[in-house]
C-alpha beads as a LAMMPS data file, in Angstrom:
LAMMPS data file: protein, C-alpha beads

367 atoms
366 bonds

1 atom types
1 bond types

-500.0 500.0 xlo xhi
-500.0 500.0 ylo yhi
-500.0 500.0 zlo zhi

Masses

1 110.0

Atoms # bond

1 1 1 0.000 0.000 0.000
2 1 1 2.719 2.434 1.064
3 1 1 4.787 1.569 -2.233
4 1 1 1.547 2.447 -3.990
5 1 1 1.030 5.950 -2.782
6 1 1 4.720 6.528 -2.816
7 1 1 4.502 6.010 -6.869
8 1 1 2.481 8.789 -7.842
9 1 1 4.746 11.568 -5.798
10 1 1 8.083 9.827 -6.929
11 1 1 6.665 10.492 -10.579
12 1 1 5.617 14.231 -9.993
13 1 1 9.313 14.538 -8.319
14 1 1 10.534 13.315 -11.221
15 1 1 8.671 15.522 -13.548
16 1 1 9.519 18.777 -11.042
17 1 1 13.454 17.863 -11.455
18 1 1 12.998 17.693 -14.878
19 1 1 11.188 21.011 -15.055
20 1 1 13.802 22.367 -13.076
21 1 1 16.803 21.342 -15.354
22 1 1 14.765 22.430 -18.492
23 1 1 13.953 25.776 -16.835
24 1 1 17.680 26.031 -16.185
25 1 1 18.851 25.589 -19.562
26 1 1 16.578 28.128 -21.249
27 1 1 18.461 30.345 -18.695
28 1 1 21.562 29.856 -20.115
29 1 1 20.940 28.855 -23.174
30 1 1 21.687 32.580 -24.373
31 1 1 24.742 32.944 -22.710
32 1 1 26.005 29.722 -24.217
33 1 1 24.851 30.657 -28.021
34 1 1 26.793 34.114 -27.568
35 1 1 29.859 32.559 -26.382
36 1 1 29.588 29.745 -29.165
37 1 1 28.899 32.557 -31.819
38 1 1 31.809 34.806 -31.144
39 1 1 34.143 32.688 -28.788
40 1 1 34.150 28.774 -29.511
41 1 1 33.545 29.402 -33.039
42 1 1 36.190 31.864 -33.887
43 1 1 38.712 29.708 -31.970
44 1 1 37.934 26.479 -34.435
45 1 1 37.757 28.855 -37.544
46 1 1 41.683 29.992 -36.120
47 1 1 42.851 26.614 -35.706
48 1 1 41.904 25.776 -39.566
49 1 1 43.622 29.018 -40.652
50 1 1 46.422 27.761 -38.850
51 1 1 46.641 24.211 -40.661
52 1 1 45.608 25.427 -43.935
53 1 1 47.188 27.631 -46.515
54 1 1 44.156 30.464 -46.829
55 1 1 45.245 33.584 -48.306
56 1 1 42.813 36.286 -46.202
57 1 1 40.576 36.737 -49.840
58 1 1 37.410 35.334 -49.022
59 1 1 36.011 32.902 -46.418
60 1 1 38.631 30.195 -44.823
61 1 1 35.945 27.570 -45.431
62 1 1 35.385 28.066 -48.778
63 1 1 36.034 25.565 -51.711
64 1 1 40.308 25.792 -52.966
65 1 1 41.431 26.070 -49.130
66 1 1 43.678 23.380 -48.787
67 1 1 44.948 21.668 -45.616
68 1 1 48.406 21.742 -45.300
69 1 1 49.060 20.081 -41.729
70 1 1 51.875 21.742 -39.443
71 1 1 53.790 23.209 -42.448
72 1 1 52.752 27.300 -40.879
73 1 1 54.176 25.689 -37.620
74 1 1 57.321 24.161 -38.696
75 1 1 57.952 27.962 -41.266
76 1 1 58.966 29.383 -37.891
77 1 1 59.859 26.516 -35.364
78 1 1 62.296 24.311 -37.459
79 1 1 63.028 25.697 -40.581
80 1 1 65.396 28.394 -40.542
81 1 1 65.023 32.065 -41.607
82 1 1 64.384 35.323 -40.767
83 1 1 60.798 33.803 -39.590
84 1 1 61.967 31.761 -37.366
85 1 1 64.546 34.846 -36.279
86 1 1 61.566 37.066 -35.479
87 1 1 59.578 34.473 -33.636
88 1 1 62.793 33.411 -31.341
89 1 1 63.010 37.445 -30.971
90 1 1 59.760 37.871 -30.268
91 1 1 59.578 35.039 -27.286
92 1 1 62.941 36.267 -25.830
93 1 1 61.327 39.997 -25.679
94 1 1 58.396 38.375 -24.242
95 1 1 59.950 36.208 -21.231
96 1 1 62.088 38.899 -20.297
97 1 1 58.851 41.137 -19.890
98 1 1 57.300 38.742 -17.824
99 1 1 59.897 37.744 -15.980
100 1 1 60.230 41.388 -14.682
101 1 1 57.108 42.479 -15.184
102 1 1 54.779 39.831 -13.377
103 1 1 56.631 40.027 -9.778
104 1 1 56.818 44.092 -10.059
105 1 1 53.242 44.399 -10.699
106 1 1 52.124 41.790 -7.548
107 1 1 54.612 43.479 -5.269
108 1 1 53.582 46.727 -5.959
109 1 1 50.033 45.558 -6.112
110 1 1 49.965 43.734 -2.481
111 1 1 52.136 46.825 -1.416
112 1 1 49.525 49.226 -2.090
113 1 1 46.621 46.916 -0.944
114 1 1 48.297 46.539 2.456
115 1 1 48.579 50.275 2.659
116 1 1 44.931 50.695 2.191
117 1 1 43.534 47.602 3.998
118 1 1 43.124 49.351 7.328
119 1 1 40.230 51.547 8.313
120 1 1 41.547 55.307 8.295
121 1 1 40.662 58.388 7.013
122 1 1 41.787 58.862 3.550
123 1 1 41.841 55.513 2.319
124 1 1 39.065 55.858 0.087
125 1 1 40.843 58.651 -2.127
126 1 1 44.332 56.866 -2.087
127 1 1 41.923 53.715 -3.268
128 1 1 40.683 55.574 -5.742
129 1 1 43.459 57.467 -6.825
130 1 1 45.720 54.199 -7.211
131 1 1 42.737 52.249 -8.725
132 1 1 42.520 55.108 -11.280
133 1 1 45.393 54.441 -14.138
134 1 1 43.846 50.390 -14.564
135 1 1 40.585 52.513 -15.932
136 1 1 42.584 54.859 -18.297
137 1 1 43.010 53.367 -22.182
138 1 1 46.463 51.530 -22.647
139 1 1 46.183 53.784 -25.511
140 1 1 46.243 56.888 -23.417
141 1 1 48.994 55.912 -21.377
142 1 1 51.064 54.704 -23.529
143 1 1 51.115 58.325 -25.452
144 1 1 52.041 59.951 -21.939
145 1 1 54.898 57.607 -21.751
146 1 1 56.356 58.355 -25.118
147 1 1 56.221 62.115 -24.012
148 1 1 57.382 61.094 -20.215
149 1 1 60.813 58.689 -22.141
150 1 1 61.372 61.595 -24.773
151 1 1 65.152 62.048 -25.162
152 1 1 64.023 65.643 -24.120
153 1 1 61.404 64.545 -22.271
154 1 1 60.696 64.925 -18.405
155 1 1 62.724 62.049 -16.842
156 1 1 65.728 63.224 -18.793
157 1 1 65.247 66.379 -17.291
158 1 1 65.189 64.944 -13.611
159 1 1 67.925 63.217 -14.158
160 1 1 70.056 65.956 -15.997
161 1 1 69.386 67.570 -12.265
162 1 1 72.091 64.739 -10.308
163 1 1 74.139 65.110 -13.897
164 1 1 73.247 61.563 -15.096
165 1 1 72.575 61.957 -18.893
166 1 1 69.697 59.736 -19.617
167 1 1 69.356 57.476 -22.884
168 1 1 66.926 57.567 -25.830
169 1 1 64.608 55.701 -23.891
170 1 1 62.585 54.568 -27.006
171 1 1 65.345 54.194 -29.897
172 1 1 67.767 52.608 -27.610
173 1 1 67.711 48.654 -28.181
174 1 1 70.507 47.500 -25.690
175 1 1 69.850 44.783 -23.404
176 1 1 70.044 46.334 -20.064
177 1 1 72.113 42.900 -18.909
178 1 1 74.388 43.814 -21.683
179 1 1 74.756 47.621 -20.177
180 1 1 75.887 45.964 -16.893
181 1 1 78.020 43.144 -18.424
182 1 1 79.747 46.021 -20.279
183 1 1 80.122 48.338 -16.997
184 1 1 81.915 45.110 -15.706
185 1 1 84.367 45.117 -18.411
186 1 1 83.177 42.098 -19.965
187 1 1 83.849 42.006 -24.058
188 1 1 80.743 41.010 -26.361
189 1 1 81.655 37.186 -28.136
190 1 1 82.617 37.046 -31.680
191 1 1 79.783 36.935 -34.201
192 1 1 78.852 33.430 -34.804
193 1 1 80.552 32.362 -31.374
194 1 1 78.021 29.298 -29.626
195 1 1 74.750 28.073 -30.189
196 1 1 71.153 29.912 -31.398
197 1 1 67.894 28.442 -30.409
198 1 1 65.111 29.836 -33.109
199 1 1 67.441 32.111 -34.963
200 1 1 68.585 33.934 -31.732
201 1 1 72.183 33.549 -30.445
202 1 1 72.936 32.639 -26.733
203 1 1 74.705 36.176 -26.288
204 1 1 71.304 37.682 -27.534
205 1 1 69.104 35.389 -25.064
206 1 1 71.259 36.690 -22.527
207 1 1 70.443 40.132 -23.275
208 1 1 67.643 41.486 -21.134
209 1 1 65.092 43.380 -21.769
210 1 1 66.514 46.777 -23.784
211 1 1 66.177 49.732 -22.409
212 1 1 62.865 50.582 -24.885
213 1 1 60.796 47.759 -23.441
214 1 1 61.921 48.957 -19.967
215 1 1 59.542 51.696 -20.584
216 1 1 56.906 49.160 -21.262
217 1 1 57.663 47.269 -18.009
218 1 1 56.977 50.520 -16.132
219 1 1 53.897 51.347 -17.855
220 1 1 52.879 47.651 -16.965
221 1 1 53.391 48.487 -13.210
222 1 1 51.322 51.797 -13.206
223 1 1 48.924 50.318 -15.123
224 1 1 47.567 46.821 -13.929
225 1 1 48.982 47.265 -10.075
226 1 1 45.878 48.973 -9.350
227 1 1 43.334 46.165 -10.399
228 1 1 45.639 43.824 -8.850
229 1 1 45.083 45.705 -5.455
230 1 1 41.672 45.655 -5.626
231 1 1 41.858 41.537 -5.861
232 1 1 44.507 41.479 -2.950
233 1 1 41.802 43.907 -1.009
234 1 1 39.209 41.475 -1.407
235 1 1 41.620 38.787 0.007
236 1 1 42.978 40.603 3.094
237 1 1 39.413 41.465 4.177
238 1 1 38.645 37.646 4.221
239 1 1 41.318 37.012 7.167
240 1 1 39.755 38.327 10.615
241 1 1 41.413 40.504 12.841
242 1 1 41.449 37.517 15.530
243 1 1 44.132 35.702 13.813
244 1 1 46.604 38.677 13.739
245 1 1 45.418 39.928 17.238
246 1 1 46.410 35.815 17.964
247 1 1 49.831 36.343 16.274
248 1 1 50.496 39.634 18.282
249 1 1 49.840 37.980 21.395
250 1 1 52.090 35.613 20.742
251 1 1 55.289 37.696 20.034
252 1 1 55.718 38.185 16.296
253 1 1 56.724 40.900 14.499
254 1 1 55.223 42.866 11.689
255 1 1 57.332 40.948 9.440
256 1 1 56.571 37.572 10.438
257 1 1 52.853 38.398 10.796
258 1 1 52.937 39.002 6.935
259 1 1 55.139 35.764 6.465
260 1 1 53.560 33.492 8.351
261 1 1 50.147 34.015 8.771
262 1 1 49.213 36.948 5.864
263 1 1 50.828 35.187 2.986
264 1 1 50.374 32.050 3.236
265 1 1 46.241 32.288 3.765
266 1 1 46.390 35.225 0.549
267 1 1 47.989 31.852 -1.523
268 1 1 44.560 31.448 -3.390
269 1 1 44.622 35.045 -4.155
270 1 1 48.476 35.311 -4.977
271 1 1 47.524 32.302 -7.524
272 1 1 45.276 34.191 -9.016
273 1 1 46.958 37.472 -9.539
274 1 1 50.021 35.782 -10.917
275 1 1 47.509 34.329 -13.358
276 1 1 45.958 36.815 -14.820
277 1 1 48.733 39.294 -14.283
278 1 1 51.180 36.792 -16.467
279 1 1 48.578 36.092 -19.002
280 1 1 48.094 39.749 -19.863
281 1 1 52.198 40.464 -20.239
282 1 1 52.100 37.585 -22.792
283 1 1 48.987 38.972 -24.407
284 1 1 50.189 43.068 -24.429
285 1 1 50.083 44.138 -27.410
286 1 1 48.176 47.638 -27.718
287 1 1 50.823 49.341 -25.899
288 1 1 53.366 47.929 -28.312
289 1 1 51.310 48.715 -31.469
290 1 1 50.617 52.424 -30.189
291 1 1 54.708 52.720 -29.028
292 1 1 56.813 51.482 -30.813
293 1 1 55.437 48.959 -33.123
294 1 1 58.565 46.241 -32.752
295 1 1 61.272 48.947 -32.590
296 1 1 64.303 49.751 -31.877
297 1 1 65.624 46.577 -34.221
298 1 1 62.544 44.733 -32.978
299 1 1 63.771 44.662 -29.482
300 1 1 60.218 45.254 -28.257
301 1 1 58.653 42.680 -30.900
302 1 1 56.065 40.450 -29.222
303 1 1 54.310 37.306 -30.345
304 1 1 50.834 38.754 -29.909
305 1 1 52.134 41.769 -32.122
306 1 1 54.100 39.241 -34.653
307 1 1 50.908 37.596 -35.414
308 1 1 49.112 40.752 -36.052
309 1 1 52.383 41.824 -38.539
310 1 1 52.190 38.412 -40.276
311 1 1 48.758 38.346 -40.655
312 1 1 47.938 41.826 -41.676
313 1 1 50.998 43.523 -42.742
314 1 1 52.366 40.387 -44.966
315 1 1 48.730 38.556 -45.506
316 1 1 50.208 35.453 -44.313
317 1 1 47.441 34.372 -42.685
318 1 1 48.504 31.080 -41.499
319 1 1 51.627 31.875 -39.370
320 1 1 50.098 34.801 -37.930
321 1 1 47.129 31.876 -36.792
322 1 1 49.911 29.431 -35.754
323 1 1 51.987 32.036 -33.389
324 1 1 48.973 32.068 -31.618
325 1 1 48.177 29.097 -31.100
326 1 1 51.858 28.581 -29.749
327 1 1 51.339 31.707 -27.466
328 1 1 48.335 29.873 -26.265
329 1 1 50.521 26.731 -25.598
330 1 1 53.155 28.553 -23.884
331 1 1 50.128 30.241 -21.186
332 1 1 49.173 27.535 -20.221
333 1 1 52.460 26.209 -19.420
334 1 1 53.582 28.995 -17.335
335 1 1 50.198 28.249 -15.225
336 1 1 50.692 25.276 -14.628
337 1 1 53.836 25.908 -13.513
338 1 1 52.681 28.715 -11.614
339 1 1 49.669 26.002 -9.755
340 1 1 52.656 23.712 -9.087
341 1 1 54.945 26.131 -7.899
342 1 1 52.074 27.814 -5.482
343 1 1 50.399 24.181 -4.540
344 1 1 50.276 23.584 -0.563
345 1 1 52.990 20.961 0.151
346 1 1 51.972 18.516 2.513
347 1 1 55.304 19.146 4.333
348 1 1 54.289 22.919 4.872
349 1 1 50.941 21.688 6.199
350 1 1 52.546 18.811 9.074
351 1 1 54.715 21.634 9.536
352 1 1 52.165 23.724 10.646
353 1 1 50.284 21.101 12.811
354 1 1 52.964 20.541 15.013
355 1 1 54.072 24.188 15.762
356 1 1 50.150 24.232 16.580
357 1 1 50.365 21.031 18.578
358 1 1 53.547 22.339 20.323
359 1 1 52.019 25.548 21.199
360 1 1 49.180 23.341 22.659
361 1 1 51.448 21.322 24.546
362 1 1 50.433 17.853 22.797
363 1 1 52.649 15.198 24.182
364 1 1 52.587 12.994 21.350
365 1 1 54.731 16.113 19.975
366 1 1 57.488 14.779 22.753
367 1 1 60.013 12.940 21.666

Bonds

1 1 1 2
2 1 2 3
3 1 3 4
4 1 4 5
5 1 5 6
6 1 6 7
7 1 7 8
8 1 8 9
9 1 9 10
10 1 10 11
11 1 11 12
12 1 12 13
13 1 13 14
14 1 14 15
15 1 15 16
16 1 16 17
17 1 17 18
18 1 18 19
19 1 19 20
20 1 20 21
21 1 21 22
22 1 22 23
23 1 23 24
24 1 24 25
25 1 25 26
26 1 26 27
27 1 27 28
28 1 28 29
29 1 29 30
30 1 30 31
31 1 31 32
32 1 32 33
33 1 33 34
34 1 34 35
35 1 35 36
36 1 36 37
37 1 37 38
38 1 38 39
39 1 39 40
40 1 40 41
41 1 41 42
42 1 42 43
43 1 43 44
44 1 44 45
45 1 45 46
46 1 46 47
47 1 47 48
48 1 48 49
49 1 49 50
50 1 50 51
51 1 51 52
52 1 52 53
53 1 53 54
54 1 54 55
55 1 55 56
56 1 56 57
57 1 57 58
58 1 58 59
59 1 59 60
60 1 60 61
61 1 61 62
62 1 62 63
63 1 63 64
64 1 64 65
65 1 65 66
66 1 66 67
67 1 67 68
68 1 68 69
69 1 69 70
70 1 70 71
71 1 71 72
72 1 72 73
73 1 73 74
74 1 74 75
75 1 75 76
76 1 76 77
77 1 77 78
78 1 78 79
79 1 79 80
80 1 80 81
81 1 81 82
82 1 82 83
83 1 83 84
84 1 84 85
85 1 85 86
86 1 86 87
87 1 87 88
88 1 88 89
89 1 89 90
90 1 90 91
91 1 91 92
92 1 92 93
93 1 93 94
94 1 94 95
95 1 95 96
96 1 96 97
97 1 97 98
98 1 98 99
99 1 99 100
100 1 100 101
101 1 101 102
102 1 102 103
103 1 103 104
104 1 104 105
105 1 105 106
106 1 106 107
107 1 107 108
108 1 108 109
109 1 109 110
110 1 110 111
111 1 111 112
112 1 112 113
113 1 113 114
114 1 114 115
115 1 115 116
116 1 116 117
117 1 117 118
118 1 118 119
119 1 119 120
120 1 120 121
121 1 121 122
122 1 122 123
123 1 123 124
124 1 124 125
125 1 125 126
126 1 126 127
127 1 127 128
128 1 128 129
129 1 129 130
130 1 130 131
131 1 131 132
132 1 132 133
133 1 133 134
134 1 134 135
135 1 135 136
136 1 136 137
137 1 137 138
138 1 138 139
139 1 139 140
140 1 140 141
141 1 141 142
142 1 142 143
143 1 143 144
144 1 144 145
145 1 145 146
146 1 146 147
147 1 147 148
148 1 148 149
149 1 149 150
150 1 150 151
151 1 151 152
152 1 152 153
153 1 153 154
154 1 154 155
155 1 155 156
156 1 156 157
157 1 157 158
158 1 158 159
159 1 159 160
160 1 160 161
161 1 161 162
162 1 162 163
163 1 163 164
164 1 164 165
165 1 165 166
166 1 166 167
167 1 167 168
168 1 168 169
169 1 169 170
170 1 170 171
171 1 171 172
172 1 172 173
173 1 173 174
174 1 174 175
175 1 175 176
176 1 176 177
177 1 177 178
178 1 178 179
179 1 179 180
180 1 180 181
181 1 181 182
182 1 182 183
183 1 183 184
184 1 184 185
185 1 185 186
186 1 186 187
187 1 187 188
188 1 188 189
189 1 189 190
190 1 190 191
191 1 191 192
192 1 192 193
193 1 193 194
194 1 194 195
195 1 195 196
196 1 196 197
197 1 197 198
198 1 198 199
199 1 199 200
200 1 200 201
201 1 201 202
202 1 202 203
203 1 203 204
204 1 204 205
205 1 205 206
206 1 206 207
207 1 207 208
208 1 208 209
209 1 209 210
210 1 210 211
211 1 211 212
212 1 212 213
213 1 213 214
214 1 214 215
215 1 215 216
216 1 216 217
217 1 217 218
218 1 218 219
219 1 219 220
220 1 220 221
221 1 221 222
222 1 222 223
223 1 223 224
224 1 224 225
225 1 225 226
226 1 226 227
227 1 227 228
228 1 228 229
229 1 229 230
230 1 230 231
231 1 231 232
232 1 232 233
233 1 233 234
234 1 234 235
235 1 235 236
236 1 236 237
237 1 237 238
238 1 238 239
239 1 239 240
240 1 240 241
241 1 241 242
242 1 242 243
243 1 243 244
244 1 244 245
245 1 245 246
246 1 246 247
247 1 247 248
248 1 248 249
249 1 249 250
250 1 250 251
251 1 251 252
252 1 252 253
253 1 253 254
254 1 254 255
255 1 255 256
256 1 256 257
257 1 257 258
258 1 258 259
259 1 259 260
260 1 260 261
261 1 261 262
262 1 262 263
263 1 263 264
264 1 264 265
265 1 265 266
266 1 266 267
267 1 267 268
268 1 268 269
269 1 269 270
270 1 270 271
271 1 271 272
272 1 272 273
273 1 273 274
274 1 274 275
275 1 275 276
276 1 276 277
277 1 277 278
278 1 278 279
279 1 279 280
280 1 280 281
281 1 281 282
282 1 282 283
283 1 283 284
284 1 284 285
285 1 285 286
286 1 286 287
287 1 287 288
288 1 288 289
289 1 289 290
290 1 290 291
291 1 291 292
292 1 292 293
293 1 293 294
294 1 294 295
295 1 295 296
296 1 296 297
297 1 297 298
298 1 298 299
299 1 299 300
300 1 300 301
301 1 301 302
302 1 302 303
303 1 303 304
304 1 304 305
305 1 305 306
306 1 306 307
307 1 307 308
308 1 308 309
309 1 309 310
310 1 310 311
311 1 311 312
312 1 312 313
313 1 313 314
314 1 314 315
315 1 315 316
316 1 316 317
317 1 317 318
318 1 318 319
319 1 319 320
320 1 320 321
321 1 321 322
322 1 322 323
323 1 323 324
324 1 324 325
325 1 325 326
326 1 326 327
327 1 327 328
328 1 328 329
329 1 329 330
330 1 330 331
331 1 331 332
332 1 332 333
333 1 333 334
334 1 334 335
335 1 335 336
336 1 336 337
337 1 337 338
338 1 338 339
339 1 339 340
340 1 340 341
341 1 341 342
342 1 342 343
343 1 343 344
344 1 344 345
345 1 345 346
346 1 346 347
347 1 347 348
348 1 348 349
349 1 349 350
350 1 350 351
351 1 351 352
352 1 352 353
353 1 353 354
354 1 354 355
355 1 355 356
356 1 356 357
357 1 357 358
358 1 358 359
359 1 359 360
360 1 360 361
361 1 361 362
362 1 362 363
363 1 363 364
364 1 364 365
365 1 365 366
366 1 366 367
């Protein structure tokens, strides 16, 4: 009898959890066809470009497109030229801007979000007034930087006052690791003198970045440190105030109440700064395009901006596809090295439970 009356309401369940998941998918059913309209399906139509030999006249699907397999890959990974030359440029211009761009903008970014964390008067204008170069165009900025790094321009000036004679900020393409290997006295090799790796020699890969992207990398920091604040802000008002009221009761110092208990529960948050932060400094590309478009000698030459130059500058429409594809590659690979390099090691966590079990006087602790 019970199994009986049970039937009917099992049944209308049913139909309500269907009704449910129906009612759920007209939700987001239109945020699904825009993203497969003008994400998803311009990513597949770019993968074909990349693998085919389509010549920018006309649709890529169209009839006389032929496939041609990796041979846009292998033009500028194996086979040697001045495409493979600009490409090995390009990433070497790129990793160095990362390299020192990525940790400059996250220290200056938790920097300023520590300095505004705390409740005083004031902190909404310094907020703002930090916040307020990530909302200005890239375009913008990147203008009042060429004026700023003018061989005339305003820094010159300031530092024509302590009689240091400043470069040509933007036509100077020396590696700055160069400058300081030749302030050490030590000679530049022979021409042709050890290995290249994609057309670049290992003097050149030893470079730096020259003294025109440094420009970039300080743009970079003015720029993005202020969204990057906001993100750390969010994470610093998720730890209470009883944990560091706990850690000054117990002794520490400022410093190793930031070490110890700060930075290691802002982890999640440090992961995803270093993210996003490192994606965008292998995507930049405006600034680049608005600045200096590649030069001095194309020591400020970028993938994202080499695929743009093959593509539309040289109609070659393939390579410019398959550069980013790699660039795609390669972002993914730094975050997964970033996720293993930030990942909670179970040594750091049993480290941790017995300084707490210590503290709590746990004598299975005594040895």
């Amino acid at each position: 009898m019970r199994s009986i009356a049970t039937a009917p309401r099992r049944r209308r369940r049913s139909r309500e959890a269907r009704g449910r998941a129906l009612a759920g998918l007209l939700f987001v059913a239109p945020a699904v066809i825009i993203l497969g309209v003008f994400l998803f399906l311009p990513i597949l139509t770019a993968g074909w470009v990349s693998v085919s030999d389509w010549n920018g006249k006309g649709s890529p699907l169209q009839p006389g497109v032929e496939f041609v397999g990796t041979a846009n890959y292998a033009s500028f990974l194996t086979e040697e030229g001045l495409a493979q030359k600009d490409f090995g440029t390009s990433i070497r211009n790129n990793l160095y801007y990362v390299l020192v761009s990525v940790p400059l903008v996250t220290a200056i970014a938790l920097a300023l979000a520590l300095m505004v964390n705390k409740s005083r008067r004031g902190n909404g204008v310094f907020r703002t007034a930090f916040y307020f170069p990530s909302v200005t165009s890239s375009v913008a900025l990147t203008v009042i930087f060429l004026f700023l790094f003018n061989s005339t321009g305003v820094v010159n000036e300031i530092l024509s006052l302590i009689n240091v004679e400043g470069p040509t900020w933007m036509a100077d393409p020396r590696g700055i690791f160069h400058l300081a290997l030749e302030g050490l006295g030590i000679p530049k090799p022979a021409p042709g003198a050890g290995f290249e790796f994609w057309g670049v020699s290992w003097w050149d890969w030893l470079s730096g970045p020259s003294v025109a992207m440094t420009v970039f990398i300080l743009m970079a920091a003015l720029a993005a440190s202020g969204t990057f604040m906001l993100i750390f802000l969010a994470g610093l008002q998720q730890i209470s105030d009883e944990i560091e009221e706990a850690a000054i009761i117990d002794g520490t110092t400022r410093w190793q109440r930031f070490r110890y208990v700060t930075l290691p529960m802002l982890r999640p948050t440090l992961f995803t700064v270093l993210t996003l932060c490192m994606i965008g400094s292998w995507q930049v590309f405006d600034q680049i395009y608005t600045g200096s478009q590649g030069n001095p000698a194309k020591t400020t030459l970028t993938p994202a901006y080499l695929s743009y130059e093959w593509s539309f500058k040289s109609s070659d429409w393939g390579q410019g596809a398959a550069v980013s594809f790699i660039l795609f590659a390669i972002i993914l690979l730094f975050t997964l090295l970033q996720r293993w390099g930030l990942r909670e090691r179970t040594s750091d966590r049993s480290g941790r439970l017995r300084a707490a079990r210590t503290q709590k006087g746990d004598p299975s602790e005594d040895h």
